[in-house]
N, C-alpha and C positions, 0 to 999 in steps of 0.2 A: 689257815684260811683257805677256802676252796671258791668256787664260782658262785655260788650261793648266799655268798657272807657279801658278795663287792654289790653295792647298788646304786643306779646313776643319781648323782648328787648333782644339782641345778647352778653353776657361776651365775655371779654378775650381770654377765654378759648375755646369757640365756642358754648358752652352751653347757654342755653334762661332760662329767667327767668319774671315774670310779670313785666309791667312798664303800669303807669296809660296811656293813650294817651296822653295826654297835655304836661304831667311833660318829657317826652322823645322830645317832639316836644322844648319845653323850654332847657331843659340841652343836647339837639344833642346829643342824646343815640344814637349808631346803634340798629335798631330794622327791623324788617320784614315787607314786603311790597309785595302787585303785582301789577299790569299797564296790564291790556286787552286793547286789539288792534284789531278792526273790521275793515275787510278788505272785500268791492267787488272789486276784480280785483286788480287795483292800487289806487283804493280810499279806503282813513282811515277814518271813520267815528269819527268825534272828537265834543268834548263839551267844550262850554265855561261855568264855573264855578260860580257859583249862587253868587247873593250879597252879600248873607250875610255864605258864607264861613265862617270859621275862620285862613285861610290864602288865599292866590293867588286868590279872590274873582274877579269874572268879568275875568280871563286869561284862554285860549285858552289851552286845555290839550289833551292826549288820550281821545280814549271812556269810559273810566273810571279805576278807581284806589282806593286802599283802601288799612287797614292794617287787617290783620289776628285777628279775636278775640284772647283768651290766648286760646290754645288746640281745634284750626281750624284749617285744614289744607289749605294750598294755593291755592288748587283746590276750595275746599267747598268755600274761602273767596273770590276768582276772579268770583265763578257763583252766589254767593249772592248779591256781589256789580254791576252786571250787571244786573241784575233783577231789584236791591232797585234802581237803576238811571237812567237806562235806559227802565225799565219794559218788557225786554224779555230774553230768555233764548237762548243759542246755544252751540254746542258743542265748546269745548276750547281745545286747543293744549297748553303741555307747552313747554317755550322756553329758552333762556338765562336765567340767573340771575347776575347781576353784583351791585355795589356797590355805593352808591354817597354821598356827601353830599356838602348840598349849603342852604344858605336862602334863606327863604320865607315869609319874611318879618314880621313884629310886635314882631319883636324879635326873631320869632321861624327857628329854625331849619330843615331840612330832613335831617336826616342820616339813610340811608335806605340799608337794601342788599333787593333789588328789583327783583322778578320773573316776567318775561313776559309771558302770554297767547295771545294766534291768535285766532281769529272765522273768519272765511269765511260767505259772508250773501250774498243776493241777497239781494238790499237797494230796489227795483221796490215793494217787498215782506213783508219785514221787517215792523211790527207796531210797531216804537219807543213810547215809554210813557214818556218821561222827568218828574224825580220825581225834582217840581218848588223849593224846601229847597237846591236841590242838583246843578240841572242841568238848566243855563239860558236858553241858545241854543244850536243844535246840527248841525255838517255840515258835506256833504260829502264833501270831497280835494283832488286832487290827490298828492301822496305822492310828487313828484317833485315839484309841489307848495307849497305844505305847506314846503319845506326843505328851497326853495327860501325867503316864506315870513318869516318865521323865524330865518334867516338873514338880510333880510332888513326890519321889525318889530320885535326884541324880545322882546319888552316889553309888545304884546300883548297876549304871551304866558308864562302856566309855568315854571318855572324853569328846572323843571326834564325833558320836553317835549325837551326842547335844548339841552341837557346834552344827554336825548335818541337819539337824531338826529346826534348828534357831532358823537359817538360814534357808531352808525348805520346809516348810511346819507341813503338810501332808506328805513331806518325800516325792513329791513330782515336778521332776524334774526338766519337764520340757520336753519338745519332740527331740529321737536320738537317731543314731547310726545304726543300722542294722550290721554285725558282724557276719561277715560272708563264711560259711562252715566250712 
């Protein structure tokens, strides 16, 4: 186990404490999470989910998502996982935070209290780098399509991807925080 593996799992009480990654995804801990969401215009820049995942492998998600090392913060963890998956940097706004849980198949659970971050990109501009361990393919969608096909396909998308949509059907999320660079 390395620092990587431990992510703040949510008590009770409201207080975080360490949980291995795995062992929270097996026994549906709540634990912390965020979901960046790249946006030109009304297109959301989304990735499908590499082979060899260890869940929802090959399904259609956000631009990427991750969970917070132990004593990262949600900011640090949403411009790191942009980076490692997508290989570029942008400024992030944060947004909502709300709560889920659902499976995701091989047993494992998400129970997640979930932060959203927005980047604005010009995609004509933008050099994606898809890191191949992480990210199969990526696509531009306009949000109305992708809300459409994710009703008449959910099984080609993640779990939490519906759940964000159920709950946000254009994906806009409200006014946010601007992350200071």
């Amino acid at each position: 186990m390395n620092g990587t593996d431990i992510i703040p799992a949510i008590a009770g009480d409201g207080s975080l404490y360490p949980v291995e990654k795995m062992q929270a995804h097996i026994d549906g801990v709540l634990h912390l999470a965020v979901s960046v969401f790249v946006f030109d215009g009304d297109l959301l820049l989304i990735q499908q989910r590499a082979a060899g995942k260890y869940h929802c492998p090959g399904l259609w998600a956000n631009s990427c998502c991750t969970h917070p090392y132990w004593n990262e913060t949600l900011e640090m963890s949403a411009a790191r996982r942009l980076r490692q998956e997508l290989g570029f940097t942008l400024p992030l706004t944060r947004h909502a935070t709300v709560e889920y849980n659902a499976p995701v198949g091989r047993g494992l659970r998400e129970h997640e209290r979930v932060t959203f971050f927005r980047a604005q990109a010009d995609r004509r501009r933008l050099e994606i780098m898809p890191a191949p361990a992480e990210v199969a393919a990526v696509e531009w969608i306009d949000r109305a399509d992708l809300r459409r096909e994710a009703l008449e396909r959910p099984e080609i998308f993640a779990p939490w991807l519906r759940i964000y949509l159920d709950l946000f059907p254009m994906l806009e999320f409200g006014p946010g925080e601007p992350i200071p660079q």
